[in-house]
C-alpha positions in Angstrom: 17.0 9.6 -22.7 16.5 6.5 -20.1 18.9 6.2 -17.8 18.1 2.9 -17.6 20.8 0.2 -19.1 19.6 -3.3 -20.3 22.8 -4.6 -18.3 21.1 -2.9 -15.3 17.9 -4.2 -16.1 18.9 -7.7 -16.9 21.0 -7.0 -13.0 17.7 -6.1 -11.2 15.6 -9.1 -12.8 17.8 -11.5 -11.7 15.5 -10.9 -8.3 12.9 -12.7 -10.1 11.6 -15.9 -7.8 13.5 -14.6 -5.2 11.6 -15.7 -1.9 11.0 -15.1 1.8 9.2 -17.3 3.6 7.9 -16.6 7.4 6.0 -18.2 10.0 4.0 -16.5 12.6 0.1 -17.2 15.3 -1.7 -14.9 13.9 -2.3 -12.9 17.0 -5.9 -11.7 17.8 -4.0 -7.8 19.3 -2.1 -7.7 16.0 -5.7 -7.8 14.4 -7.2 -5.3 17.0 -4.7 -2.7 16.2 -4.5 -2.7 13.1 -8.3 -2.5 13.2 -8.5 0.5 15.6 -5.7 2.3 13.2 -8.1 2.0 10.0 -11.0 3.4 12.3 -12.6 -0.2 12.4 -15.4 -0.3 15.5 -16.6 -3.5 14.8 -15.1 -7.2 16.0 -12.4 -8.8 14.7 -14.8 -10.5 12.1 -14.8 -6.8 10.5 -11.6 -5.6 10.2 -11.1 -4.6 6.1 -7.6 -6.7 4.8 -7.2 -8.2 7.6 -4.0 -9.9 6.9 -2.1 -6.7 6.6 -2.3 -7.0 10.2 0.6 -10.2 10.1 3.9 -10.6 8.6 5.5 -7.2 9.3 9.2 -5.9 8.0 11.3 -5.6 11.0 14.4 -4.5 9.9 17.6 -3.9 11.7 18.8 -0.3 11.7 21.5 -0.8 9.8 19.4 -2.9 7.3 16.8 0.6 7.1 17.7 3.7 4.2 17.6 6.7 4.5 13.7 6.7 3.4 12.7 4.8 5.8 12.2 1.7 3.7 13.7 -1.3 4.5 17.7 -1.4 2.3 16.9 -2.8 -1.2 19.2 -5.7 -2.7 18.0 -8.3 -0.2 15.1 -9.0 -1.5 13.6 -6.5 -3.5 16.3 -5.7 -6.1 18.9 -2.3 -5.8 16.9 -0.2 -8.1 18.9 2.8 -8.1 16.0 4.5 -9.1 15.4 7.3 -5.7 11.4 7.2 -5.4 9.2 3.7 -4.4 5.7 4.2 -3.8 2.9 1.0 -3.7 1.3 1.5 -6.6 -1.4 -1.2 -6.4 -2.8 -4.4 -5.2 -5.1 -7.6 -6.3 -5.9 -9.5 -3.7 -8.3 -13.1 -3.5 -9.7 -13.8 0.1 -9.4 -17.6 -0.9 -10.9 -18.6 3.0 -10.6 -16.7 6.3 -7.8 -16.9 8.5 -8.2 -18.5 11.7 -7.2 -15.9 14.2 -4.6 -17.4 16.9 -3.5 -20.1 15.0 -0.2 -20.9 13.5 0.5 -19.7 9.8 2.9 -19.5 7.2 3.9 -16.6 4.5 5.5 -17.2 1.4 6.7 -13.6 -0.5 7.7 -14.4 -4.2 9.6 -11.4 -6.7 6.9 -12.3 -9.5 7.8 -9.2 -11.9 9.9 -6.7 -13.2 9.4 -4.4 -16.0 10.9 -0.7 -17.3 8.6 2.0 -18.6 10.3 5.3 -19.9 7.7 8.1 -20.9 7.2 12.0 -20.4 7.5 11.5 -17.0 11.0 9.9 -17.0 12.0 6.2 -16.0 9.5 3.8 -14.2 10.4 0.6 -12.5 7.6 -1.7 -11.6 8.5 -4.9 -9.8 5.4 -7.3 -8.5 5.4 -9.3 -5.5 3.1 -12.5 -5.2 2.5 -12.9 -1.0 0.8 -16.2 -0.1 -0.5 -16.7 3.3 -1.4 -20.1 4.6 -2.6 -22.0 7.6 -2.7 -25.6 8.0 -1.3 -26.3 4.8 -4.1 -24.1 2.7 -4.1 -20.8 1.2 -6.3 -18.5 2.6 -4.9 -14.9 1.3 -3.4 -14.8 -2.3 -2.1 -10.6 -2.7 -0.2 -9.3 -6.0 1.5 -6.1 -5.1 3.0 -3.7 -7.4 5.6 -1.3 -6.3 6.8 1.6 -8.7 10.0 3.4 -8.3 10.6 6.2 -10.2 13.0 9.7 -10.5 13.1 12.8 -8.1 10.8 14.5 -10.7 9.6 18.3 -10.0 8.0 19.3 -6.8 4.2 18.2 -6.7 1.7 21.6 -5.4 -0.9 21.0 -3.1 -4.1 20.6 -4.4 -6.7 23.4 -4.9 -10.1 22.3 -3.4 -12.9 22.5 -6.0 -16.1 24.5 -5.5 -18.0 21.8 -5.8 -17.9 18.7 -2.6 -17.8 15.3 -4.0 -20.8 13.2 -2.9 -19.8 10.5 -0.5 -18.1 10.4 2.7 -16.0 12.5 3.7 -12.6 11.0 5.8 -9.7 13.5 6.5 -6.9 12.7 8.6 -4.9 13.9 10.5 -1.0 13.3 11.8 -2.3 11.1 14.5 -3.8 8.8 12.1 -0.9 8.5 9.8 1.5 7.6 12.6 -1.4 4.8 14.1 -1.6 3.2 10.7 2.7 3.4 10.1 3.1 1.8 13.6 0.4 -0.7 13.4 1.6 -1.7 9.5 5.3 -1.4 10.7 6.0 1.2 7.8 8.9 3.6 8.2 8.7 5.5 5.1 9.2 8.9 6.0 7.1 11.0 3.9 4.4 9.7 6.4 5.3 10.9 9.6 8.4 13.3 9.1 7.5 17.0 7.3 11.2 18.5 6.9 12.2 14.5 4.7 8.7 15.1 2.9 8.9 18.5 1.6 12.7 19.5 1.3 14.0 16.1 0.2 10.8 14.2 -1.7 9.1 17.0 -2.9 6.1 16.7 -1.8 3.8 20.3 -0.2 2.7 17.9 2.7 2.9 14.9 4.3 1.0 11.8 2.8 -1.6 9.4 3.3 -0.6 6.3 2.8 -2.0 4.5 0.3 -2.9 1.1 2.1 -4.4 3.3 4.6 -6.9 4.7 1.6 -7.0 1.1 0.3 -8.6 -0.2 3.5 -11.3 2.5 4.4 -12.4 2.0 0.4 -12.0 -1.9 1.1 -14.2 -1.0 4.8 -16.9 0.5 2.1 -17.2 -2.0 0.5 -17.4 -4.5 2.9 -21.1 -2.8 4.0 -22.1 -4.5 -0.1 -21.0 -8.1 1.5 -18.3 -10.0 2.1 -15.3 -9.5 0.0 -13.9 -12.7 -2.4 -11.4 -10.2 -4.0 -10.4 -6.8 -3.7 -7.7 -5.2 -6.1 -6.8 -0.6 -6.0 -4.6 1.5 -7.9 -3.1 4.6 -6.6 -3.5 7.1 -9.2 -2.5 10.4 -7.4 -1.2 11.3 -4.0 -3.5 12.2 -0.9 -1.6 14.9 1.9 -2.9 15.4 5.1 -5.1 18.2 6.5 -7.1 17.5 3.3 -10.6 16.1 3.1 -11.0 12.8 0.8 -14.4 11.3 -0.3 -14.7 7.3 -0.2 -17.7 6.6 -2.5 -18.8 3.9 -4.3 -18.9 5.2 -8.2 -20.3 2.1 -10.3 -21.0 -1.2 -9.0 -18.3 -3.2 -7.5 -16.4 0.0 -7.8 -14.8 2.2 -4.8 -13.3 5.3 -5.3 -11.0 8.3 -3.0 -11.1 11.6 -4.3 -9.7 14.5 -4.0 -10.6 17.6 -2.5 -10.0 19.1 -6.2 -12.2 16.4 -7.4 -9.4 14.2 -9.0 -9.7 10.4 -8.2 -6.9 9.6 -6.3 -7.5 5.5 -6.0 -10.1 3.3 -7.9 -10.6 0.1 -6.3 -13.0 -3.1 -7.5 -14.2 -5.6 -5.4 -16.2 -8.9 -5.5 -18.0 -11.1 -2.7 -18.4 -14.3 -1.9 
């Protein structure tokens, strides 16, 4: 039985068309960071998603929970729900941004919808993010975030006998805590074990999904240059685990497991 009210359902979309709006240079060392944290070697031309490099959360500490995630209620509504996870992404490189020049962010609570299934209660809320420069948009991004129950404790994976083709990508702690510092993301089950496997359930800590969304979006990137780029997390990667990045189909990117299952499936198209 949902636990799941329509009172508190009708509460949480009342967030709907909330916005936050920010201003920021788009700063060419924010770019480089971010860059070197995704493994990027090339100029600032070739970082993959470039603008996750701008706009980051900074919280005050008494503004942070006890995940690591900024509070909800402010803008993103209370969902008492005890898991959030980014679940996916559709983003439309509309023009490219004009590194060390003014710009302006516009964050809009697009969506909110309840799922209940065999897996329990699922919350999805959507968040439209437009990013323009000299009165233009240049970066239009959709992201959904899921939040969802404690559920039981997820096992590690069991590598398969057989290697995915592709290349391979396994990182390490190191990794996890350049990309959290360079994206400005606190959630714990990237950086602290203890939170990640006694609290969240999890066998291991986790790669973020972003951080899997930009190496596929890096991939791609070799096929031209990207007009859209959307992923969906479908399963959870842990550290200390290798993951292939391959392009299945065309226009279509793919991380997989070490057990073979596909943890994200990306599709891009270029300009």
């Amino acid at each position: 039985m949902s636990s799941i009210t329509e009172t508190l359902l009708d509460d949480w979309q009342q967030a709907v068309g909330r916005q936050q709006v920010a201003e920021e240079v788009l700063a060419a060392s924010a770019l480089q960071r971010f860059g070197r944290a995704v493994g990027c070697r090339d100029e600032l031309g070739g970082v993959p998603l470039p603008h996750w490099a701008f706009f980051l959360p900074s919280p005050l500490d008494e503004e942070i929970g006890s995940d690591g995630h900024p509070r909800r209620g402010d803008f993103l509504p209370d969902v008492t729900l005890p898991r959030r996870m980014y679940a996916a992404s559709s983003i439309e490189f509309v023009s490219d941004l004009e590194i060390g020049a003014p710009a302006r962010q516009v964050s809009t609570v697009a969506d909110l919808t309840h799922k209940s299934g065999s897996t329990g209660d699922l919350v999805f809320a959507k968040v439209e993010k437009r990013l323009e420069q000299e009165g233009s948009l240049r970066v239009r991004e959709v992201q959904t975030y899921v939040y969802r129950g404690e559920g039981e404790p997820a096992p590690m994976p069991v590598p398969a006998d057989d290697t995915p083709e592709g290349e391979r990508w396994q990182p390490d702690e190191v990794n996890l805590f350049r990309f959290s510092a360079a994206t400005a993301n606190g959630h714990r089950i990237h950086y602290d074990h203890p939170y990640t496997t006694q609290v969240e359930g999890y066998p291991a800590l986790i790669v973020h999904g972003p951080f899997t969304a930009a190496k596929l979006a890096a991939l791609a990137m070799r096929d031209g240059a990207l007009a859209s780029f959307s992923f969906r997390a479908m399963a959870p990667l842990f550290v200390g685990q290798p993951i292939t990045l391959r392009r299945s189909d065309e226009n279509t990117y793919e991380a997989v497991r070490c057990d073979g299952l596909i943890a994200m499936s990306a599709k891009a198209s270029f300009r």
